[in-house]
Rosetta silent file (secondary structure, phi, psi, omega in degrees, C-alpha in Angstrom):
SEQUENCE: XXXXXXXXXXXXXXXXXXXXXXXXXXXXXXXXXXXXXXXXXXXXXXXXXXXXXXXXXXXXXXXXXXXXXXXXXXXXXXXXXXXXXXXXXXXXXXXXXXXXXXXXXXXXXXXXXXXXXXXXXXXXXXXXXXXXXXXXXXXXXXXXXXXXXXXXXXXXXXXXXXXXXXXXXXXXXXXXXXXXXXXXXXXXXXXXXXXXXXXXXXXXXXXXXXXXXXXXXXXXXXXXXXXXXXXXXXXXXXXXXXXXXXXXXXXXXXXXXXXXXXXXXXXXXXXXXXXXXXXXXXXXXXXXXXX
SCORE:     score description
SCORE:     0.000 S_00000001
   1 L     0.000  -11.774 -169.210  -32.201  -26.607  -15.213 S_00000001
   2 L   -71.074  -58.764  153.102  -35.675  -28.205  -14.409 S_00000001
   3 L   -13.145  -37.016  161.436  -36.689  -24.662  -13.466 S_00000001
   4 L   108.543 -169.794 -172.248  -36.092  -23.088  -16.614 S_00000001
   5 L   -59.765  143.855 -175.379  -33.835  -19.996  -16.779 S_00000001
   6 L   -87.112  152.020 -159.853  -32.380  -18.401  -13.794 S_00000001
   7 L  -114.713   23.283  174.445  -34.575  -15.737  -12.957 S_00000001
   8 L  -117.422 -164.660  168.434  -32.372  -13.715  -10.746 S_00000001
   9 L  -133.217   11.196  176.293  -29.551  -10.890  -11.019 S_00000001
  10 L   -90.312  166.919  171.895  -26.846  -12.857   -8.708 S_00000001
  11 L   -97.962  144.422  159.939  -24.019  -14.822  -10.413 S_00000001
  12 L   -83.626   92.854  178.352  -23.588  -18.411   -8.705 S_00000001
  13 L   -71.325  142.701 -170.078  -20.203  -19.413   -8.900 S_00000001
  14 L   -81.710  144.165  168.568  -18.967  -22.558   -9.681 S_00000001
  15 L   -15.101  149.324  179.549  -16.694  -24.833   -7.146 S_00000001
  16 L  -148.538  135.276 -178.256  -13.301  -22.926   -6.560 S_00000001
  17 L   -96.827   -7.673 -168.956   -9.899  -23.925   -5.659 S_00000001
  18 H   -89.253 -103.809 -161.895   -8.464  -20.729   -4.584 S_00000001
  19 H    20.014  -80.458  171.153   -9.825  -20.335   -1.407 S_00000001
  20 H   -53.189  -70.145 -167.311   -8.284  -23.818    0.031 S_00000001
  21 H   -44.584  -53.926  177.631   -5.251  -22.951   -2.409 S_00000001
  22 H   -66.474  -51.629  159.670   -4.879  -19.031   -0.758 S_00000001
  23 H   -16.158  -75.852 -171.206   -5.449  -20.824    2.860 S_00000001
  24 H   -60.825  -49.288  178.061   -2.461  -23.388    2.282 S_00000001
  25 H   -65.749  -28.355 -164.379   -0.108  -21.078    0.685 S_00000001
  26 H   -84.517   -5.091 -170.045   -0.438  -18.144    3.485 S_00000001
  27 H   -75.141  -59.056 -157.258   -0.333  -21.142    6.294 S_00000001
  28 H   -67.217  -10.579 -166.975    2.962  -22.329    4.648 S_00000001
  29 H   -93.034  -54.178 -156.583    4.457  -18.607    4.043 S_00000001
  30 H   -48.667  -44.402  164.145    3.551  -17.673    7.620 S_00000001
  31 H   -67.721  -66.697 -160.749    5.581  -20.701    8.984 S_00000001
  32 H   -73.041   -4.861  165.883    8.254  -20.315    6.801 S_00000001
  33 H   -58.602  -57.624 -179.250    8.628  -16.818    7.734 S_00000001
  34 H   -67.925  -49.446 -169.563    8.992  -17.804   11.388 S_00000001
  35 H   -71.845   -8.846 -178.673   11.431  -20.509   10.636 S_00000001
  36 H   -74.285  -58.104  179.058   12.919  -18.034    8.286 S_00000001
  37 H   -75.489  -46.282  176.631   13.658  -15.484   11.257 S_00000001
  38 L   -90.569  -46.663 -125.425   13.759  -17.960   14.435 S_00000001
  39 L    63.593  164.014  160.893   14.065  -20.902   13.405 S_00000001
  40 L   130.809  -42.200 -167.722   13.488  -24.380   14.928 S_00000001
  41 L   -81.400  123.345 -148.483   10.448  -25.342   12.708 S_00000001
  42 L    33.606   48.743  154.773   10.309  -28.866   11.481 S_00000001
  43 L    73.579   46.375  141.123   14.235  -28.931   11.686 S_00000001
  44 L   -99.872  126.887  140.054   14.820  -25.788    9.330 S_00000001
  45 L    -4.925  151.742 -171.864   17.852  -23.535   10.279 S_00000001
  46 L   -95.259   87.731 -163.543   17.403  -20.124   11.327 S_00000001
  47 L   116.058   20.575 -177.088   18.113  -18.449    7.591 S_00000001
  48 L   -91.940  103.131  151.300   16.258  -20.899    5.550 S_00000001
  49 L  -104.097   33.538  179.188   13.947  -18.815    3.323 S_00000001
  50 H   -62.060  -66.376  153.117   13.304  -21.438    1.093 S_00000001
  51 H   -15.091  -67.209  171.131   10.215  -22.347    2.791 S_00000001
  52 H   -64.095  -45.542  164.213    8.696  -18.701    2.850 S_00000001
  53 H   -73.846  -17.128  164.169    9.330  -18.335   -0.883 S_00000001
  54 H   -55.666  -52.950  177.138    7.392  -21.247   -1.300 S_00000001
  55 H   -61.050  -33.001 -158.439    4.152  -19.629    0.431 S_00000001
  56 H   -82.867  -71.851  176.768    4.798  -16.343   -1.106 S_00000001
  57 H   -40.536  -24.089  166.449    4.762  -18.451   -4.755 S_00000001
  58 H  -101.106    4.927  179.371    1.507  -19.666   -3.907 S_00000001
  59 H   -83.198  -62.889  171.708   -0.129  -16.386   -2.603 S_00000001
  60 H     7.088  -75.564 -179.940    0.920  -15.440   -6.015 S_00000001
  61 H   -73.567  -21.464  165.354   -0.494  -17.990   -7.889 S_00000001
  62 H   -49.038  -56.701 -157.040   -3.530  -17.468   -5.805 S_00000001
  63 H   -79.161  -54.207 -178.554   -3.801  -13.876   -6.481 S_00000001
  64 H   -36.122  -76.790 -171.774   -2.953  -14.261  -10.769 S_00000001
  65 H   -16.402  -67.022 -126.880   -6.073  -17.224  -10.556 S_00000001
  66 H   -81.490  -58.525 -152.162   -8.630  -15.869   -8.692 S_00000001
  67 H   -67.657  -23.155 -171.372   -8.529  -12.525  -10.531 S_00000001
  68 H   -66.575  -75.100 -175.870   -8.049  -14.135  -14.039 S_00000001
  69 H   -22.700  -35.449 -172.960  -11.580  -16.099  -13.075 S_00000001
  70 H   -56.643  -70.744  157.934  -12.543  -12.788  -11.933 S_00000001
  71 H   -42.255  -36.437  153.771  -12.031  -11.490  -14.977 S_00000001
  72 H   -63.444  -54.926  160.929  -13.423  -14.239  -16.958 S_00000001
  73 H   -41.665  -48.143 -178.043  -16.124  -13.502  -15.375 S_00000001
  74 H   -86.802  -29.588  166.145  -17.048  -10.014  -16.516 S_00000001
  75 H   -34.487  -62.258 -166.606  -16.519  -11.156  -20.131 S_00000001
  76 L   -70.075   -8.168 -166.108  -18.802  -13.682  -20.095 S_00000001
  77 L   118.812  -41.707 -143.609  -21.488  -11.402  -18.586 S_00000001
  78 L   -88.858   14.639  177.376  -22.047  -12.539  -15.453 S_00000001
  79 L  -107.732  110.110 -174.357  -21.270   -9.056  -13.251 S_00000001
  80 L   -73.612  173.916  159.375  -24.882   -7.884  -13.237 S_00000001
  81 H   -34.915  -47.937 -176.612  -25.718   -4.744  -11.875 S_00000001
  82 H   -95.760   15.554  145.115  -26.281   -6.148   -8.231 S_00000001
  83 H  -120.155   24.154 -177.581  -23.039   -7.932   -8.371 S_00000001
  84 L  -106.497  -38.610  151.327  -20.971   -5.451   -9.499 S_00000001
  85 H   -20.006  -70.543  158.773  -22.710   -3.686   -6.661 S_00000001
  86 H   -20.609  -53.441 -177.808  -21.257   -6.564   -4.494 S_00000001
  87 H   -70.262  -44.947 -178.068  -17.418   -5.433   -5.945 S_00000001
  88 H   -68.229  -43.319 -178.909  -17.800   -2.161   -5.075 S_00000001
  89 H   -65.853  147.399  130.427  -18.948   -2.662   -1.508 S_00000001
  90 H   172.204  -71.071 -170.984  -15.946   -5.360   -1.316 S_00000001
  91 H   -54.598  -58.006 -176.648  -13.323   -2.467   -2.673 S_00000001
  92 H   -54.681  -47.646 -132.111  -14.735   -0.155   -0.349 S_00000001
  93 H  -121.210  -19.137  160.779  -14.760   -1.924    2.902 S_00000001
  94 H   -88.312  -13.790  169.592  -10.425   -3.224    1.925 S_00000001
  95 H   -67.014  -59.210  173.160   -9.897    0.378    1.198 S_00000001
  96 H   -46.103  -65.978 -164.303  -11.657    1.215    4.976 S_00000001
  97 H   -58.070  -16.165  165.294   -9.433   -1.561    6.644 S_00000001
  98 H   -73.529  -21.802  179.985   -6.402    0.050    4.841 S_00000001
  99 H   -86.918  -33.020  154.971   -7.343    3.369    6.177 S_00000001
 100 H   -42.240  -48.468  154.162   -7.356    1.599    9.703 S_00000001
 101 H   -37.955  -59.688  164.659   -4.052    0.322    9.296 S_00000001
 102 H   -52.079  -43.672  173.596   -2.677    3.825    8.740 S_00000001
 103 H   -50.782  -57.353  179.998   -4.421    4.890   11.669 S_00000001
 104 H   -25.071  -51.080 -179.479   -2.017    2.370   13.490 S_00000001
 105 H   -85.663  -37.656  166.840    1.269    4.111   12.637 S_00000001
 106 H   -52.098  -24.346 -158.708   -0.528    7.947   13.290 S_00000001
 107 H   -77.084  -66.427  165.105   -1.825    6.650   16.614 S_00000001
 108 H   -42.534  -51.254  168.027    2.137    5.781   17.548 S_00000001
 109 H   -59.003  -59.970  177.496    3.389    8.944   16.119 S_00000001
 110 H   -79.179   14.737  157.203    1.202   11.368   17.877 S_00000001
 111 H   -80.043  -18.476  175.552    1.574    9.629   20.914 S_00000001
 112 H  -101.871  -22.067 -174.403    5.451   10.062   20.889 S_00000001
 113 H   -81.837  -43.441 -143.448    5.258   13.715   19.468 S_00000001
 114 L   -98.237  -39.333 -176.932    2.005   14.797   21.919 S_00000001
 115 L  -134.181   50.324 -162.017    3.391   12.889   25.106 S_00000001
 116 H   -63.054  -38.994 -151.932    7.157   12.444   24.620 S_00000001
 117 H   -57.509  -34.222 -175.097    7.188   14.025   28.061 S_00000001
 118 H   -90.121   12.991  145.185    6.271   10.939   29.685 S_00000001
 119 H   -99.338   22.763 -177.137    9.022    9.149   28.997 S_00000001
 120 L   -95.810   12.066  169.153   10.755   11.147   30.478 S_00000001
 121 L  -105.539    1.333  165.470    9.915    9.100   33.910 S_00000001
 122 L   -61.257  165.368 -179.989   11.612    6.185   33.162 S_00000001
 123 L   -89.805   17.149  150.029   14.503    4.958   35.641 S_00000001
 124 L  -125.771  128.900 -147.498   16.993    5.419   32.909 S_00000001
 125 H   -69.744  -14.162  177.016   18.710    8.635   32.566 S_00000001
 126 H   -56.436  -60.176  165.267   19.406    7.839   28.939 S_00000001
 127 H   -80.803  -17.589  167.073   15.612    8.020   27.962 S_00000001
 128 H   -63.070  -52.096  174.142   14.870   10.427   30.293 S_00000001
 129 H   -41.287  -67.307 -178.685   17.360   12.595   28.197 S_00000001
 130 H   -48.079  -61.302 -161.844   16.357   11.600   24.761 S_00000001
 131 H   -65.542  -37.157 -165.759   12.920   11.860   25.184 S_00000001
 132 L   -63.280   -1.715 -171.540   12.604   15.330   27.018 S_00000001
 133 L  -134.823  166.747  175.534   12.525   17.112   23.819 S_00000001
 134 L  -155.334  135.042   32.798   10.868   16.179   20.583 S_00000001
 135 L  -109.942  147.263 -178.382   12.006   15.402   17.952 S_00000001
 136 L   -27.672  139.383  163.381   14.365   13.021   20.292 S_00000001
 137 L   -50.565  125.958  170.060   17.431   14.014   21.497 S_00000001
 138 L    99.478  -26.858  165.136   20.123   13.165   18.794 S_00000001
 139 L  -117.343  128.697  171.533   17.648   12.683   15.679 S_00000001
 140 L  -110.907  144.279 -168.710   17.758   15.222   12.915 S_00000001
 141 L  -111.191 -171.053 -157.282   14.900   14.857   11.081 S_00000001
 142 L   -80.471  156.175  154.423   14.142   15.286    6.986 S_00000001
 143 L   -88.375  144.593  178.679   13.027   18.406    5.859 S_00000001
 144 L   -30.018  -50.828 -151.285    9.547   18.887    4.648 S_00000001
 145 L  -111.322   37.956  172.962   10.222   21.064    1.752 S_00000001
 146 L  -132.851 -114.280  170.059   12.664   19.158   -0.332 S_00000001
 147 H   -39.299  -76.104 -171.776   12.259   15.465   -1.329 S_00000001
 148 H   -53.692  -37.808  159.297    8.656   15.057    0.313 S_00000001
 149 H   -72.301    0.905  123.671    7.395   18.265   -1.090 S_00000001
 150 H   -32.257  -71.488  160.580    8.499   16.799   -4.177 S_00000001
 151 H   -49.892  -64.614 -179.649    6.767   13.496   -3.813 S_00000001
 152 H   -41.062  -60.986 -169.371    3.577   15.462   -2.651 S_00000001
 153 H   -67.742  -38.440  179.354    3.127   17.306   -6.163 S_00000001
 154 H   -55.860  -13.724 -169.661    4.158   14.141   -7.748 S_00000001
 155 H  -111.524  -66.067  140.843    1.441   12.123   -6.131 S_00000001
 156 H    13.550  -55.769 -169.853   -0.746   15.520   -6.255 S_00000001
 157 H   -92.040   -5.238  175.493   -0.390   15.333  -10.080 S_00000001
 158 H   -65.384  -35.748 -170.774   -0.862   12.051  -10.242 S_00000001
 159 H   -80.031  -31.260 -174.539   -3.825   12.057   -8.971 S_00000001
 160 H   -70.321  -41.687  173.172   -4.783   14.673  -11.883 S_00000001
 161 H   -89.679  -49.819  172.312   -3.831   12.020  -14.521 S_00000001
 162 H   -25.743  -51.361 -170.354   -5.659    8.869  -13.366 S_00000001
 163 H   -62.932  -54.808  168.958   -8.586   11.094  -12.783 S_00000001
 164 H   -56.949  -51.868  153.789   -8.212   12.406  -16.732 S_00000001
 165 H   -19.636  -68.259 -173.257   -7.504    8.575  -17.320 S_00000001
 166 H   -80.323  -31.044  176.584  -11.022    7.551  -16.047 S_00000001
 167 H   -61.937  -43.027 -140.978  -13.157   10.674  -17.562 S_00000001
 168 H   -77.762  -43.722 -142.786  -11.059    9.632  -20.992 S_00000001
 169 H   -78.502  -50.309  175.446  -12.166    6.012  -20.394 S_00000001
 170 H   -58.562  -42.734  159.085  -16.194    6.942  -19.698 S_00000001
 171 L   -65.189   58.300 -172.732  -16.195    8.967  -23.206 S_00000001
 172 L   -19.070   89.946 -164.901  -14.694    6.591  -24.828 S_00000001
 173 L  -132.065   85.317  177.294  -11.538    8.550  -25.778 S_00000001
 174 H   -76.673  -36.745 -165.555   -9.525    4.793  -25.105 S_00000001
 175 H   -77.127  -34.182  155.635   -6.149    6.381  -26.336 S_00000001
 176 H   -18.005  -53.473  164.261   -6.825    9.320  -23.886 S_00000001
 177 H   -41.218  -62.797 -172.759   -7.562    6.691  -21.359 S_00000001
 178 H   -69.483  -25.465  179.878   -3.977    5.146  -22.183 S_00000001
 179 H   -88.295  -35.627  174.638   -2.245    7.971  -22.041 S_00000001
 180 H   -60.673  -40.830  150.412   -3.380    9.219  -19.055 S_00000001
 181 H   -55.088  -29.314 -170.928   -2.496    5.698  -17.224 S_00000001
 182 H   -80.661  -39.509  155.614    0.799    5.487  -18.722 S_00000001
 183 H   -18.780  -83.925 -140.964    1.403    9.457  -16.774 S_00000001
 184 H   -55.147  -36.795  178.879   -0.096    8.060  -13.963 S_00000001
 185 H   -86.318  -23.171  157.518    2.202    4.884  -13.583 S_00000001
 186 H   -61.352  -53.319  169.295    5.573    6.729  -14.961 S_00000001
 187 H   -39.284  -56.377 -172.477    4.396    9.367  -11.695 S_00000001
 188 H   -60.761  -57.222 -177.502    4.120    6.473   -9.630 S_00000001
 189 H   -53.697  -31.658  161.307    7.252    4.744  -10.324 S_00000001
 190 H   -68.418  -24.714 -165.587    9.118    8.489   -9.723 S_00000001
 191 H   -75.078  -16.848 -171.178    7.528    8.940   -6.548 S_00000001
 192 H   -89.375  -43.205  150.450    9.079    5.258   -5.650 S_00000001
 193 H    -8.522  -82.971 -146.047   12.547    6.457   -6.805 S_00000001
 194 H   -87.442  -13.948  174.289   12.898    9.461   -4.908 S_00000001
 195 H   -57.553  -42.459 -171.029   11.504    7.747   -1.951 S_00000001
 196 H   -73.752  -23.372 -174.105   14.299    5.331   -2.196 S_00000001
 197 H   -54.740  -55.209 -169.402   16.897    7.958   -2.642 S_00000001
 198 H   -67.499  -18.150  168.552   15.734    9.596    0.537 S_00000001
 199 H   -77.078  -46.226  165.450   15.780    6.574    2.664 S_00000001
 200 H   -67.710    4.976  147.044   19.555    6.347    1.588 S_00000001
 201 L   -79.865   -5.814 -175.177   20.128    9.567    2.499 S_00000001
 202 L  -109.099  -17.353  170.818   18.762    9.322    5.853 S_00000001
 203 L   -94.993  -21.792  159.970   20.826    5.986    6.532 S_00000001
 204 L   -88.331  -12.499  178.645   23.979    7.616    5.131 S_00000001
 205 L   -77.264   -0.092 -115.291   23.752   10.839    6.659 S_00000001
 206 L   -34.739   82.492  177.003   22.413    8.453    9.776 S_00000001
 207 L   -35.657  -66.114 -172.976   19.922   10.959   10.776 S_00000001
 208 L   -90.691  -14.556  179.435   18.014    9.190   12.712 S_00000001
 209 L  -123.464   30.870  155.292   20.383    6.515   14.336 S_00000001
 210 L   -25.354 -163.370  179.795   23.357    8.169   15.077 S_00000001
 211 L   -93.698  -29.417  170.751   25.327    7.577   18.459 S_00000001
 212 L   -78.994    2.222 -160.428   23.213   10.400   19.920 S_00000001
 213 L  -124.419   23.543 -175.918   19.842    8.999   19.057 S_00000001
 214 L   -64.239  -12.335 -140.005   20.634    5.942   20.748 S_00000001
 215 L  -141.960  -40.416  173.779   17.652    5.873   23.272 S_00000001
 216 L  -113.106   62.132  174.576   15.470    7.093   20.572 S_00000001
 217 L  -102.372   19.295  179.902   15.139    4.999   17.839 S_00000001
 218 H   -80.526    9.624  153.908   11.516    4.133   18.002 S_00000001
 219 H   -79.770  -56.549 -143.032   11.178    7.493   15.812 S_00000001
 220 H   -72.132  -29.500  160.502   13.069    6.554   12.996 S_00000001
 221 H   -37.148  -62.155 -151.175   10.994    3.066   13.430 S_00000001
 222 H   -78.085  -49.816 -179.291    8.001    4.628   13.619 S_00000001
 223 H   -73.821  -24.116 -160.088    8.700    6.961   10.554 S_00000001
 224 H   -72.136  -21.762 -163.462   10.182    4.400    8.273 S_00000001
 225 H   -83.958  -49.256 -164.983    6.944    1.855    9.181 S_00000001
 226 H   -65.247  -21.693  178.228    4.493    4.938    8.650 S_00000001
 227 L   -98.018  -66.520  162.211    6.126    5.804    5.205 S_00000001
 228 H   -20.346  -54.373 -172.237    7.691    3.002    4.171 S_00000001
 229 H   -74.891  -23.018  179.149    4.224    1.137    4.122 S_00000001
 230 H   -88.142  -79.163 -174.673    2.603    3.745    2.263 S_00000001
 231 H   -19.603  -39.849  178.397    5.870    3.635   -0.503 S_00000001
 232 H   -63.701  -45.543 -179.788    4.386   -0.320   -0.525 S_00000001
 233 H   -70.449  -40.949 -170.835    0.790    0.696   -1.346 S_00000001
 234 H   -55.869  -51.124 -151.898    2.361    3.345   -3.922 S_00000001
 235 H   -86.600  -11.170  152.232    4.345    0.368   -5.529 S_00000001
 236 H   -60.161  -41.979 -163.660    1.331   -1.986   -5.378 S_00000001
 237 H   -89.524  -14.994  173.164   -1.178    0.465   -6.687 S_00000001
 238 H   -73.036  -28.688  170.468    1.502    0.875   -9.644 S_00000001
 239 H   -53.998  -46.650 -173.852    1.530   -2.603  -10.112 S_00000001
 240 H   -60.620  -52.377 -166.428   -2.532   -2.438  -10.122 S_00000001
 241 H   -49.089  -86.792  177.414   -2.118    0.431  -12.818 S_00000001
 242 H    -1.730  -85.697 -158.162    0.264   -1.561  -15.049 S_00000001
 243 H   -49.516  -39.693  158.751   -2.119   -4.220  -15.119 S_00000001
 244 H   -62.653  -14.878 -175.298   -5.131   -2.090  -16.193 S_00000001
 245 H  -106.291   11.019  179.474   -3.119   -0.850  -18.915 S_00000001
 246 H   -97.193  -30.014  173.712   -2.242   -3.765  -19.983 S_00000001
 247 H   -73.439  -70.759 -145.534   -5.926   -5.044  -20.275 S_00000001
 248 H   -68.155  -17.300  147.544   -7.348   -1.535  -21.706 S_00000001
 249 H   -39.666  -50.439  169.285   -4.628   -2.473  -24.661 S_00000001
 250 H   -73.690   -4.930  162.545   -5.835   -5.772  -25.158 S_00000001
 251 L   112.899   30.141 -173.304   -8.990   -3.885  -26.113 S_00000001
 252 L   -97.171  166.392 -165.623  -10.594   -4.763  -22.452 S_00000001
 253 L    95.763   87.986 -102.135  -12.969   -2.456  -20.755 S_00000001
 254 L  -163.552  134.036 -171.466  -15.977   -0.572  -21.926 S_00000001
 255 L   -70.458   -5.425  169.739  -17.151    3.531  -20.847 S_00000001
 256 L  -106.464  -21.268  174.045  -20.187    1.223  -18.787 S_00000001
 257 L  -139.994  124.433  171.777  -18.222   -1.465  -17.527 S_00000001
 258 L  -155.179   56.482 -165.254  -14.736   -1.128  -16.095 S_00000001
 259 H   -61.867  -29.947  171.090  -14.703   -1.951  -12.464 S_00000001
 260 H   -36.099  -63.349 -169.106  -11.534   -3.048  -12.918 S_00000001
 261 H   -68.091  -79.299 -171.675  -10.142    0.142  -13.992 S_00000001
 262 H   -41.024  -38.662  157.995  -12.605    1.932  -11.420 S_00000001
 263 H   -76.856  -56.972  168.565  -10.761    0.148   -8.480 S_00000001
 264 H   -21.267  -54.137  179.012   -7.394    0.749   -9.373 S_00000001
 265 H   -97.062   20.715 -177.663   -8.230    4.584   -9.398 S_00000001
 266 H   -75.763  -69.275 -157.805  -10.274    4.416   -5.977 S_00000001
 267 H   -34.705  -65.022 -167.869   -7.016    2.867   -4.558 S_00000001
 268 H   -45.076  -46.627  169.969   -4.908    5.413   -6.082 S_00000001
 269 H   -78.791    8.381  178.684   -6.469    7.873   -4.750 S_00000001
 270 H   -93.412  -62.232  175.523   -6.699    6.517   -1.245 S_00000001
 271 H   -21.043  -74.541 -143.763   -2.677    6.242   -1.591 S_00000001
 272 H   -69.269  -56.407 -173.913   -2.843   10.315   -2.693 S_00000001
 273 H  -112.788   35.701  152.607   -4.430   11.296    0.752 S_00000001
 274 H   -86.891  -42.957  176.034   -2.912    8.952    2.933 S_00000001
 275 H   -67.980  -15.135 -170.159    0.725   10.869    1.698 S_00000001
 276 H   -84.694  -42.319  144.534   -1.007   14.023    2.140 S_00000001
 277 H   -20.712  -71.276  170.884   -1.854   13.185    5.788 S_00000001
 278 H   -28.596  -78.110 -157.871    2.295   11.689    6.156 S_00000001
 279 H   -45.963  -84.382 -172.667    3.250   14.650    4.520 S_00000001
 280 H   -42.481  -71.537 -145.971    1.102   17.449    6.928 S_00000001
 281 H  -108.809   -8.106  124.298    1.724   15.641   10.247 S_00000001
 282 H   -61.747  -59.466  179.919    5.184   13.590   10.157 S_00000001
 283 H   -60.884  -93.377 -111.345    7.352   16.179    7.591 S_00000001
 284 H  -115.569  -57.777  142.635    5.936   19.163    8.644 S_00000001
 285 H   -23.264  -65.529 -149.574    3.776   19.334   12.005 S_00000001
 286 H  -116.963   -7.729 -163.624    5.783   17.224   14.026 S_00000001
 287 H  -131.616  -32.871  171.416    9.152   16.812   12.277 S_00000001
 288 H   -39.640  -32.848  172.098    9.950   20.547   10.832 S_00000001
 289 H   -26.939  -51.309 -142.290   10.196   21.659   14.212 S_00000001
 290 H  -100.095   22.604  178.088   14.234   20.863   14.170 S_00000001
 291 L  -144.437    0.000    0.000   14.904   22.964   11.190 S_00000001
C-alpha cells in the first residue's frame, strides 16, 4: 500500500486453506481406502468404508471451495489477461496428463492384441491355449456396429452442440448458448446409459468371463479399465457441463470472458476423441475380428 497501486497484470492471492484442506482429505481417503479393502489400519475391519467416505467428503468440499474462490475471483476482476493465460496453460497441461493416462490402457491393449503370441510360452497349457489366438480363446467380444457405433454418433453429435454452444455464447446469443448445453449434457447423459446397458449385457451374456475364457481375463480387464474410465470422464465432463449451465443461467459469463465455459468444452472434446480412438482400435481393429 506504501507503493501506491499495484502496477502489474498478476493477481496475488490471498492465504488459502484448500491446499492443506485437499492434502488432509486425499491423505485420509487414501488410507481409508486401504483399510477399506485390506484392512488392519488403526484397528479398522476389512469392510469399513466409513473412513474413505470421510476423505472423499473432503476432496469434495475441497473441490466446491477452491472453485467457488475461483470463481469469485473472475467477478471481482482479478483474471487479467496474463492470468487467464495462466488457466489456460493449467487446463492444457491436465488435459495432456489425461491423454497420458489413456495411453496407459492402449499401451496394454496393443501389447496383448500385437504380441498375444508370446504368451503362448508360458509353462501352463491353459494360457498357452487361450492366448494362441486373439481375441483369447473363449472371449466373444462386442460388436463394433451396434451399441458403440451408437455411442460414437452420440458423442460425434455432441461434440456438434457444445461447439454451437460456445459460437452461441461468443455472439452473445445466451439462450442459443443454453440450448446448445442443455443438447450437449442430455447427449452426454445418453451416451452414459447405453454404456451401462452394454456392460450388463456383456456380464449377462458373460462374454468375456465365461468358463472358456478362464485363462484370459486380462482382456475383459483391460477393456472394461480402457472404457470404463473414459464412461468416468464422460460422466465428469457432464457434471462440468451441468455446472456451466447452471452459472450461464444465473446470468454468469460474458462473449470475452468465459474460461469457465471454455474449459468445460476443451474437456469435452478431449472425451470425443479419446472414444473415437476406443472406438477404431478396441471395437473394431482389434475386437471385430471374432464376428
Amino acid at each position: 500500500m506504501a507503493h501506491g497501486a499495484v502496477k502489474h497484470d498478476y493477481h496475488i492471492l490471498p492465504p488459502s486453506p484448500w491446499p492443506f484442506v485437499g492434502s488432509m482429505a486425499a491423505t485420509i481417503m487414501a488410507i481409508g481406502l486401504i483399510a477399506w479393502i485390506k484392512g488392519g489400519v488403526f484397528g479398522i475391519e476389512k469392510g469399513q468404508w466409513w473412513l474413505f467416505a470421510l476423505g472423499l467428503a473432503g476432496v469434495l468440499y475441497t473441490m466446491f471451495g477452491w472453485w467457488w474462490d475461483v470463481i469469485k475471483e473472475a467477478n471481482a476482476g482479478d483474471h487479467t489477461p496474463v492470468v487467464s493465460i495462466g488457466l489456460r496453460y493449467g487446463m492444457v497441461l491436465f488435459i495432456a496428463s489425461e491423454v497420458m493416462f489413456f495411453v496407459a490402457w492402449f499401451w496394454i491393449f496393443f501389447e496383448m492384441a500385437l504380441f498375444h503370441g508370446h504368451r503362448t510360452f508360458s509353462s501352463i497349457e491353459e494360457v498357452r491355449t487361450a492366448w494362441a489366438a486373439w481375441p483369447p480363446a473363449g472371449v466373444e467380444t462386442v460388436s463394433p456396429w451396434h451399441l458403440p457405433l451408437v455411442n460414437t454418433l452420440t458423442l460425434l453429435l455432441s461434440g456438434t452442440t457444445i461447439t454451437w454452444s460456445h459460437h452461441a455464447l461468443q455472439q452473445g446469443d445466451r439462450k442459443g448458448a443454453k440450448w446448445g448445453l442443455i443438447l450437449t449434457i442430455l447427449l452426454g447423459a445418453l451416451f452414459t446409459c447405453i454404456q451401462v446397458y452394454e456392460y450388463a449385457h456383456i456380464n449377462h451374456e458373460n462374454l468375456f468371463y465365461n468358463e472358456a475364457a478362464a485363462n484370459s481375463g486380462l482382456y475383459g480387464s483391460t477393456f472394461f479399465l480402457a472404457t470404463g474410465f473414459h464412461g468416468f470422464h464422460v460422466f465428469v465432463g457432464t457434471l462440468f457441463l451441468i455446472v456451466c449451465l447452471i452459472r450461464l443461467m444465473n446470468g454468469a459469463f460474458t462473449p470475452k470472458q468465459h474460461f469457465g465455459f471454455e474449459a468445460a468444452a476443451w474437456y469435452w472434446h478431449f472425451v470425443d476423441v479419446v472414444w473415437l480412438f476406443l472406438f477404431a482400435f478396441i471395437y473394431v481393429i482389434f475386437g471385430a475380428s471374432a464376428h
